[in-house]
N, C-alpha and C positions, 0 to 999 in steps of 0.2 A: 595434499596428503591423501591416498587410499583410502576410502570407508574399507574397515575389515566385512568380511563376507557377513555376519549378524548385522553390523549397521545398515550393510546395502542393502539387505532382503528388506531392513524396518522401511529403509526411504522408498524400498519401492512399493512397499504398502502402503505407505503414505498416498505417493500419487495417484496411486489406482483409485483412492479415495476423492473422488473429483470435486467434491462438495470443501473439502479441506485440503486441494492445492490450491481452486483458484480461490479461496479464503484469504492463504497465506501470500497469495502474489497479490492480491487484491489491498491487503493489509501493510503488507511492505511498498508499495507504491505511496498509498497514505500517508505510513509512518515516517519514506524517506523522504518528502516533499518537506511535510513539517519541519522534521531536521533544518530542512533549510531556508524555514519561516522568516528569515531577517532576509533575504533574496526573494523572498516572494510577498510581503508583505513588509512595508516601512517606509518612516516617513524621512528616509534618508538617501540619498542618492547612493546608487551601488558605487558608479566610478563618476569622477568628475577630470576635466580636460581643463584648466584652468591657466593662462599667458602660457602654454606650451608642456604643460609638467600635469601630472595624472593623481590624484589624489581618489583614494579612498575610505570615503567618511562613513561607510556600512562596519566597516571591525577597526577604524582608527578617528581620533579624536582632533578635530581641525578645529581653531578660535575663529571666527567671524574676522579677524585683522588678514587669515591668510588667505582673504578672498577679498581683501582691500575694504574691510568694515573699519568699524571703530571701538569693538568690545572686543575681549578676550576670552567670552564665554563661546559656550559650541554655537558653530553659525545654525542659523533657523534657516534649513534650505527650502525650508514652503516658505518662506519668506519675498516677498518680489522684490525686495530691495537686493538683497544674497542672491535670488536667480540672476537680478539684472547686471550685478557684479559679476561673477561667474561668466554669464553670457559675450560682456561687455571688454573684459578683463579687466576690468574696474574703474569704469571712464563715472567722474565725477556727475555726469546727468545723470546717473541713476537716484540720487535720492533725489531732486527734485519730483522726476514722473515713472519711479519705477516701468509699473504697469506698460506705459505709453513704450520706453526703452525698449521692453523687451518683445511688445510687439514688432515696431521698429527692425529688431535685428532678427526675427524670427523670419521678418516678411523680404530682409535682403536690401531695406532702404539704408543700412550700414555696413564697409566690407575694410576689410584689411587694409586695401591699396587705399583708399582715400578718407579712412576717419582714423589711421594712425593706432588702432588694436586687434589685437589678435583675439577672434571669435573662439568660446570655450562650449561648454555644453554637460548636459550630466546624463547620468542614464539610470533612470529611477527601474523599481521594480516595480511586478503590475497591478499591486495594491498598490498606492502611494501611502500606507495608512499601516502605524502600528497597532498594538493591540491600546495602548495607550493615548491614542492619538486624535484630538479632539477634532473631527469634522465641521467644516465651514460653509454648513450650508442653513439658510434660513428655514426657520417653522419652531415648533414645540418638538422638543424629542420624546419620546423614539419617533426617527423619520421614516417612514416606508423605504422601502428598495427602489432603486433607480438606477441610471448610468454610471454612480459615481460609486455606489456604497449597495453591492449585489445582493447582500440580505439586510440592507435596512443598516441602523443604527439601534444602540439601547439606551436608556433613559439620561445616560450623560453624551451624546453623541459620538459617540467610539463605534468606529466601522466594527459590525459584527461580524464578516468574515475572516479581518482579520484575527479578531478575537477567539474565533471559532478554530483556526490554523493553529494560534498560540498553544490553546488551551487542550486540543489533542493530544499536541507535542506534552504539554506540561502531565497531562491524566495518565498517558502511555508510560513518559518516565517514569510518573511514582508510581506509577502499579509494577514496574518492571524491577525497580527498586526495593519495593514493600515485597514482592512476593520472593524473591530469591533470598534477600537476609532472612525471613521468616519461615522459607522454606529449609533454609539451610537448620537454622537453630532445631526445628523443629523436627526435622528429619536425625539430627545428632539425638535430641532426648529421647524422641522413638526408638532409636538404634538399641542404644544404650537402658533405657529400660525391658526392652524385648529379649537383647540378648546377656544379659545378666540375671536380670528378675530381682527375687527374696526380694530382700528390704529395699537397696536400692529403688525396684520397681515401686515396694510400697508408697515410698516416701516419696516421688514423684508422682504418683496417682495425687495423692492428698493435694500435695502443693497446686498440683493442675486445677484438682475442686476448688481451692479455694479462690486460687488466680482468676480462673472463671466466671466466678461468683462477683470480681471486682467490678462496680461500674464505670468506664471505660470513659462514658461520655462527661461524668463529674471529674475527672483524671483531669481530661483536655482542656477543660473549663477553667480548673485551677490553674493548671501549670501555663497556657496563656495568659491568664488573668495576672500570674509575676512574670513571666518571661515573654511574652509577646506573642506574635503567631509567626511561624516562619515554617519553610519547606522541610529544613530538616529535624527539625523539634516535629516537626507531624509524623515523619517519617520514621521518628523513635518512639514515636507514640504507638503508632499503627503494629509497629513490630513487635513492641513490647506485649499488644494484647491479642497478635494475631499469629504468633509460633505455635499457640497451643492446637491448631486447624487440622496440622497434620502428624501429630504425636499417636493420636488413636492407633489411627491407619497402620502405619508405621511399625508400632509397637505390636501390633495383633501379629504383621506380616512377618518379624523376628521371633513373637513366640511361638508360630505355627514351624520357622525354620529350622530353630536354633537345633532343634532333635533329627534331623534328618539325616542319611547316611554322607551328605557330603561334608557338612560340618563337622561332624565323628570323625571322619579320614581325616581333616584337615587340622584339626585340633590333634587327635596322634599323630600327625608328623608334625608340629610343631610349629605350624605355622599362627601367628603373631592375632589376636584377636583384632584388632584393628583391620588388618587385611583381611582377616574373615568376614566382619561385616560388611565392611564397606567397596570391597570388591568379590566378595561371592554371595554376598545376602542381600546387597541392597537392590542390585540391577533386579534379584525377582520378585521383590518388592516395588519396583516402580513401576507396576501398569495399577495397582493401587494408589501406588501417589499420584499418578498423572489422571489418575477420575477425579480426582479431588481437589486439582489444579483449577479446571474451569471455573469452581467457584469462588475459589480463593481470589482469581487474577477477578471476578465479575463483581466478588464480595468488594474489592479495594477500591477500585472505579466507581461503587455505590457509597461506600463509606465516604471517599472524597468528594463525592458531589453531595453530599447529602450532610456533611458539614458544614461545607460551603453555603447549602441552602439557610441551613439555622444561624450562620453567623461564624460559625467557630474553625472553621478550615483554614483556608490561608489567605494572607493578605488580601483588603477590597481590591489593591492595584492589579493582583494577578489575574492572567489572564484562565476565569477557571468557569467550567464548563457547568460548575453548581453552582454560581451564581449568575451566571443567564439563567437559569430556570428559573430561580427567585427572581431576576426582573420580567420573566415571560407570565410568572401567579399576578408578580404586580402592577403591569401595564396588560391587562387584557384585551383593550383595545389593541395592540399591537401584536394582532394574532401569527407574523411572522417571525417574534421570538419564539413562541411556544415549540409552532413548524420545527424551524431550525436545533432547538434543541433535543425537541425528540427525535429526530433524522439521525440526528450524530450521535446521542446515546446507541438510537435503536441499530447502526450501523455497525458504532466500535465493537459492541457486544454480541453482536450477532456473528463478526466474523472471527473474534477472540474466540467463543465458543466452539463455532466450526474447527478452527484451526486445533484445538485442545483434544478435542472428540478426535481429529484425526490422527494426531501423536500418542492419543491412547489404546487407541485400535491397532498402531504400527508397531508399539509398544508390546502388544498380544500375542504369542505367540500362535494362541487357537483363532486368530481373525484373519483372514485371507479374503483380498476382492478381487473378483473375479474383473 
């Protein structure tokens, strides 16, 4: 579809903005890798070749019996007994000497024409290692970095880069999430108070004060403390005390409009309050909302990490980027949590910002770069 002539002039102010393209290209390469964290990181084989048939146990669920085991729970494909099935097409010496087996067939002392199976194979991804996924290598955890585990491990032995993929993906979601329902809400009671005013306005100011006034973080405490901690109970939390961010904003920019000679004309001809605000008032209203953006989307990514540090965020099993930081305060000797954490803070935030500054400037109609 066409950008109309106003949208293309924005995009092409965007780009001229060079600090806030290659921000955004830079950011979307990040963002779409994570996306596809289970292919780049897990401890599962993408595809497996197994007596002739293709199985894929990365987005499907295989028992251990359909690799010629003896449980019905999900096969353990780090497992050497499951490789050397897999490998072997399930020749009975694998549980004697795994290990030995599957050297054996790696090295070609085993073939089709004369030990009577068909050679399979899997094709892992290039972590072998989920976010969850307990590494096997000897010492005291955290492990330093090595061949195996490129930033190390954290104090339960869980590969930190996978962690680190995860928990991108997981931060980006919820800020992407937190910020558009809060923006939405919040943008409607801006509207709506700007351009009506009297009481209504009144009576919304009050509620705002007082709503404001609520401690947010006793909220969270409670309502985990009887419902648990979960993704989306956070993310109604967040919402619920973060719509008020952009009401001000909002609200100034409808009552500086609401008097102006196009509103006048449009209101005598009869056209529909609703379409007044929100297709003639709000677009010039949003180079104010979008300065206000950076710190919302900066503020969410702070709040989530910074629950997570105190406990109250989300689940220990998630993979979340504020509780590495709590094990990089509490394993100081393992000065490459700390690194690693603040890299990827200081990275996402740095290019969120970028990107934001430059949607707000394309935004502008008195900004132009040369």
């Amino acid at each position: 579809m066409a950008l109309s002539p106003l949208n293309q002039r924005r995009w092409n102010n965007f780009k001229r903005n060079r600090r806030a393209f290659w921000s955004l290209i830079l950011f979307a390469i990040l963002f779409g890798l994570s996306l596809c964290a289970e292919f780049i990181a897990n401890d599962k084989p993408i595809l497996v070749k197994y007596r002739g048939e293709f199985y894929a146990p990365i987005v499907r669920f295989y028992p251990e019996t359909a690799f010629g085991g003896d449980f019905q729970t999900e096969a353990p494909y780090r497992d050497p007994e499951v490789q050397c099935l897999i490998m072997s097409g399930g020749l009975e010496d694998c549980w004697d000497d795994p290990e030995g087996m599957v050297a054996a067939i790696s090295d070609g002392r085993f073939d089709q024409g004369t030990d009577g199976f068909e050679r399979g194979w899997a094709l892992w991804p290039p972590i072998p290692y989920s976010y969850r996924t307990t590494v096997d290598r000897p010492g005291a955890a955290p492990l330093p970095p090595n061949d195996m585990n490129w930033l190390g491990t954290d104090d339960t032995k869980r590969d930190v880069l996978a962690r680190v993929i995860y928990g991108f993906r997981l931060s980006i979601l919820f800020t992407l999430i937190v910020t558009t329902l809060a923006s939405v809400v919040g943008i409607t009671a801006g509207a709506l108070q700007g351009y009506f005013g009297g009481w209504l306005d009144l009576i919304f100011q009050r509620v705002i004060e007082i709503w404001g006034a609520t401690p947010s973080l006793y909220v969270i405490i409670i309502l985990f403390a009887i419902l648990g901690r979960g993704f989306w109970l956070l993310v109604f939390i967040i919402v619920l005390f973060g719509w008020t961010a952009l009401v001000g904003v909002v609200r100034a920019e409808f009552l500086r409009a609401r008097n102006l000679e196009y509103v006048r004309a449009a209101k005598a001809l009869g056209v529909s309050n609703r379409v007044i605000m929100f297709r003639h008032m709000l677009p010039n209203a949003m180079v104010a909302t979008l300065t206000m953006l950076p710190f919302i989307v900066t503020g969410t990514i702070s709040t989530l990490a910074g629950l997570d540090f105190l406990g109250f965020g989300l689940p220990s099993s998630a993979p979340s980027l504020g509780e590495l930081t709590l094990q990089a305060k509490q394993n100081l000797q393992a000065p490459w949590l700390a690194f690693t954490a603040f890299t990827v803070f200081a990275v996402m935030l740095s290019l969120l910002v970028f990107i934001f500054e430059g949607v707000r400037d394309a935004f502008d109609p008195r900004k132009t770069f040369q």
